[in-house]
C-alpha positions in Angstrom: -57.4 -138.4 151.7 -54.2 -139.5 150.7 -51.3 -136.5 149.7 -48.1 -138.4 149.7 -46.0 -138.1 146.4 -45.5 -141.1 144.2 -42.5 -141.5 142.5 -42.0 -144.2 140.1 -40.3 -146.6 142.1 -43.3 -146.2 144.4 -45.7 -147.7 142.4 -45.3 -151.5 143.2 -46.1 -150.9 146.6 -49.3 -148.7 145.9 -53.1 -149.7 146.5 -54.5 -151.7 143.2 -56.6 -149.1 142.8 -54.4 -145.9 142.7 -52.5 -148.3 139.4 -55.6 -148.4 137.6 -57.3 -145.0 137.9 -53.4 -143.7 137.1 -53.4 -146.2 134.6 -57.0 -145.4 133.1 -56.3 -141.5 133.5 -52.8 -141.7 131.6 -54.7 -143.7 128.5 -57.6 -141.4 128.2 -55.4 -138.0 128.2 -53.0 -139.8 125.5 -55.9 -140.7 123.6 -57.0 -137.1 123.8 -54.0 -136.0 122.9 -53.5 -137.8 119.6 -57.2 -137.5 118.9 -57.3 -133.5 118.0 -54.5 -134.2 114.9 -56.1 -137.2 113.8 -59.6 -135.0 113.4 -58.3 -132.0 111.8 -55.0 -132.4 110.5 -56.2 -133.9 107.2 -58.5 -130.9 105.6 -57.6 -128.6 107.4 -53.8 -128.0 107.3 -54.0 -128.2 103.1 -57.1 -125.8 103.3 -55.4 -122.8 105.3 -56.8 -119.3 104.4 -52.7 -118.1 105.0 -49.0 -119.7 104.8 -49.4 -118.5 108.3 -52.1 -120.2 109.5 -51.1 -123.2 107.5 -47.9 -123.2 110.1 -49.9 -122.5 112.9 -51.9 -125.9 112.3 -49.2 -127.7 111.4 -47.4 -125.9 114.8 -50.1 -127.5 117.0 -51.0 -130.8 115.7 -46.8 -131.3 116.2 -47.0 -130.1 119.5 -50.2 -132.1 120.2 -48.2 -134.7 119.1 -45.7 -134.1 120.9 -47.9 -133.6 124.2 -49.1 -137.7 123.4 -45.4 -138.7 123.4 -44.9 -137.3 126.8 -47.6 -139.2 127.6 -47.3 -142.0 126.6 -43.6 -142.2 128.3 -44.7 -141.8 131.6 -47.4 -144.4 130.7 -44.7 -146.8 129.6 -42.3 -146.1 132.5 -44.4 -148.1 134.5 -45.4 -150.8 132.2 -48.4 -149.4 130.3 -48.0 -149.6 126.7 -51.0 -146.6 125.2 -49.7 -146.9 121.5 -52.5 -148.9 120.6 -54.4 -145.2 120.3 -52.1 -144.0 117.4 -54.2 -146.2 114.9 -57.4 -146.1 116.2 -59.9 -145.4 114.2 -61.5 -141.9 115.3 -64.9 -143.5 116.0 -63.4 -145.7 118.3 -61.9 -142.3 120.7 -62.7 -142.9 124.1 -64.5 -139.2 124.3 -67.2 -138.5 121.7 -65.7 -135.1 120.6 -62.7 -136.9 119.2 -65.1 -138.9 116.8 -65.4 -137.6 113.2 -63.6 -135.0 111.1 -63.3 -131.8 110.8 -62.8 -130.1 107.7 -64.1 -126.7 107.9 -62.6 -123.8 109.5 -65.8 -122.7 111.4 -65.3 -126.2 113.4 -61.4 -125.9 113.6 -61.6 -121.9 114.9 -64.7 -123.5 117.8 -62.5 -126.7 118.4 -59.7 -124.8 119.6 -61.9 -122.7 121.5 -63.6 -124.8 123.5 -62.1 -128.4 123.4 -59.2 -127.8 123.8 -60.1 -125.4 126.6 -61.7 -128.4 128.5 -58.1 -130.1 127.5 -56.6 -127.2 129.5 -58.7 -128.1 132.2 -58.4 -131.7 132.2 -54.2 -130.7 132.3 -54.5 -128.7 135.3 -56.0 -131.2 137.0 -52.8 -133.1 137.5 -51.4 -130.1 139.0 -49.7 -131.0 142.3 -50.9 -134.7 141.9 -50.0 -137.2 143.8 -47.9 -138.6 141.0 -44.8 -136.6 140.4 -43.7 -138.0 137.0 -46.9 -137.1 135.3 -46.5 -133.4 137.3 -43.3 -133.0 136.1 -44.6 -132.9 132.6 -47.5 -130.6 132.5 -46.0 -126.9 132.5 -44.7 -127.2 128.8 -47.8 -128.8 127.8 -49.9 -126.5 129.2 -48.5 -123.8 128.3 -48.6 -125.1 124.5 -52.0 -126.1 124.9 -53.1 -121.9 126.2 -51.6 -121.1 122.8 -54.0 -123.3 121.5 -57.0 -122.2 123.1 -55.4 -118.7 122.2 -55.5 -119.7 118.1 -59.0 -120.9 118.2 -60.3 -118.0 120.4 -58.6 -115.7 117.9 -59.8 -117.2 114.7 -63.2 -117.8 116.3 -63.5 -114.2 116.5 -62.0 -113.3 113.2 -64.9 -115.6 111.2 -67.4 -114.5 113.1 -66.7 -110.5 113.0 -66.3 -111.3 108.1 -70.3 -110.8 108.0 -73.7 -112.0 108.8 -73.4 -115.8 106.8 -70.0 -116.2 108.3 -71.1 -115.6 111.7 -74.2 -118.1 111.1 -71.6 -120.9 110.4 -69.4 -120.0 113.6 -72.7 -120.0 115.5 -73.4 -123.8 114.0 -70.0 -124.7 114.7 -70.4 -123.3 118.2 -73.7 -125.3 119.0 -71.9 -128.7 117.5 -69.2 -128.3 119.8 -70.7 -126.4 123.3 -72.3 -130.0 124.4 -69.3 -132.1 123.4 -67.3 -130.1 125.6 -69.5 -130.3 128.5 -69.8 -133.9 128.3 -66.2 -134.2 127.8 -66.3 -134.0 131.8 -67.8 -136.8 132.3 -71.1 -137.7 134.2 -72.0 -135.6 137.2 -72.9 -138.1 139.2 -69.7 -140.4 138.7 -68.4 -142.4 141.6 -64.9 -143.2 139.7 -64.4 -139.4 140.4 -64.4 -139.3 143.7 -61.6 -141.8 143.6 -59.6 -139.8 141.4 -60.0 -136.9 144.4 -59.1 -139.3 147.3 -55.9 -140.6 145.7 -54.5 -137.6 144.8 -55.3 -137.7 140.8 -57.7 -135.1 140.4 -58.6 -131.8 142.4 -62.0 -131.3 141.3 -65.1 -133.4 140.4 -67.0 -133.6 137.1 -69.5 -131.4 137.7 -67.1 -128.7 139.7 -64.6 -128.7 136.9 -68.3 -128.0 134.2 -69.2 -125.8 136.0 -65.9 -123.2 136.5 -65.2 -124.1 132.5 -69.5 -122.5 131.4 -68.6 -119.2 134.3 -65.3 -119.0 132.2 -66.8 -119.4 128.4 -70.3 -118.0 128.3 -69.0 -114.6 129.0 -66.2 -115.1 126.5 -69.0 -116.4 123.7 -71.0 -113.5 124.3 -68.5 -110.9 124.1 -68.2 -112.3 120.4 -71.6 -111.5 119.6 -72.7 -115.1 119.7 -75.3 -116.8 121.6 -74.4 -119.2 124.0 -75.9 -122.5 122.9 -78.3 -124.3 125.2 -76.5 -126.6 128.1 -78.8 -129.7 127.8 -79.8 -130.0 124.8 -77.8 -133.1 123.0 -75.7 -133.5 126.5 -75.4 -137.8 126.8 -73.7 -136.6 129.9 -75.6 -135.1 132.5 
């Protein structure tokens, strides 16, 4: 297991293969990053119930914003240029939740809820990681991205608690986005996993990380009156 600390002036003299999971992890959280505004920002930010809520979208997608251009400067401080996401086309995201739109508020309220819940734990799993430039980042951006989680917990509530065809339409939203954000952890069974865990890069496999994110949520969907959608059904991650 290795545990030294990489700085960047360590990097040229690193295993090939600590370079391109670093490289592979650092593209994939930018992408995720920029992903969330791309869905969203659209409908949803001229469609706000409230001048405050209108804020608060527009609050996030900048800090999500600014959470890719953290990113993506670690990424190009040693060589690896990730703007190529900014103009993806959103079917072309490397995860499946970031594919689409979203332009109801039943989908935004459960988005912040859960996705970017799993972004929370995906953050935290460069805690302490073996590459100190990309730790040196994370406490501002997590912190924004609890406030996020916060938002969509909030509002998830809120629509759910207006009545009976309100709370069907959460309860929709909920089952869309349950199995996207436990396949946004990846397959179970992955080998590349176990590579991110010996190098330093990650602290938990895919299915450890699944598993403490459904002990955290279920309870939390419940206590809204909701019903915890099946965990298989519609997975393509298993």
């Amino acid at each position: 297991m290795f545990r030294e600390k990489v700085e960047l002036k360590d990097l040229e003299q690193m295993d090939p293969e600590y370079r391109d999971l670093l490289t592979r992890v650092v593209t994939i959280q930018a992408d995720c990053e920029i992903g969330g505004p791309h869905l969203y920002a659209k409908d949803i930010l001229p469609s706000a119930p409230t001048k405050t809520d209108q804020l608060l979208v527009a609050r996030t997608a900048s800090e999500e914003l600014d959470h890719y251009r953290k990113i993506a400067r670690v990424a190009g401080d040693f060589g690896v240029d990730v703007s190529f996401v900014l103009s993806w086309p959103n079917q072309e995201r490397y995860l499946e939740a970031f594919r689409g739109t979203i332009n109801t508020w039943e989908d935004f309220a459960v988005f912040g809820f859960l996705i970017d819940r799993v972004g929370r734990y995906q953050l935290e799993e460069f805690f302490g990681c073996s590459y100190q430039p990309l730790t040196d980042i994370l406490p501002i951006i997590i912190k924004e991205e609890i406030g996020h989680v916060g938002y969509g917990e909030s509002k998830t509530a809120e629509l759910a608690a207006k009545g009976e065809e309100s709370r069907e339409k959460v309860q929709a939203a909920l089952d869309r986005w349950y199995v996207k954000a436990l396949d946004m952890f990846g397959r179970s069974d992955s080998t590349r996993d176990q590579r991110y865990i010996y190098w330093g890069l990650k602290r938990r496999t895919n299915a450890q990380a699944r598993q403490e994110f459904i002990r955290e949520v279920d309870p939390l969907i419940e206590k809204l009156g909701l019903r915890v959608p099946d965990p298989i059904q519609g997975r393509q991650y298993l």
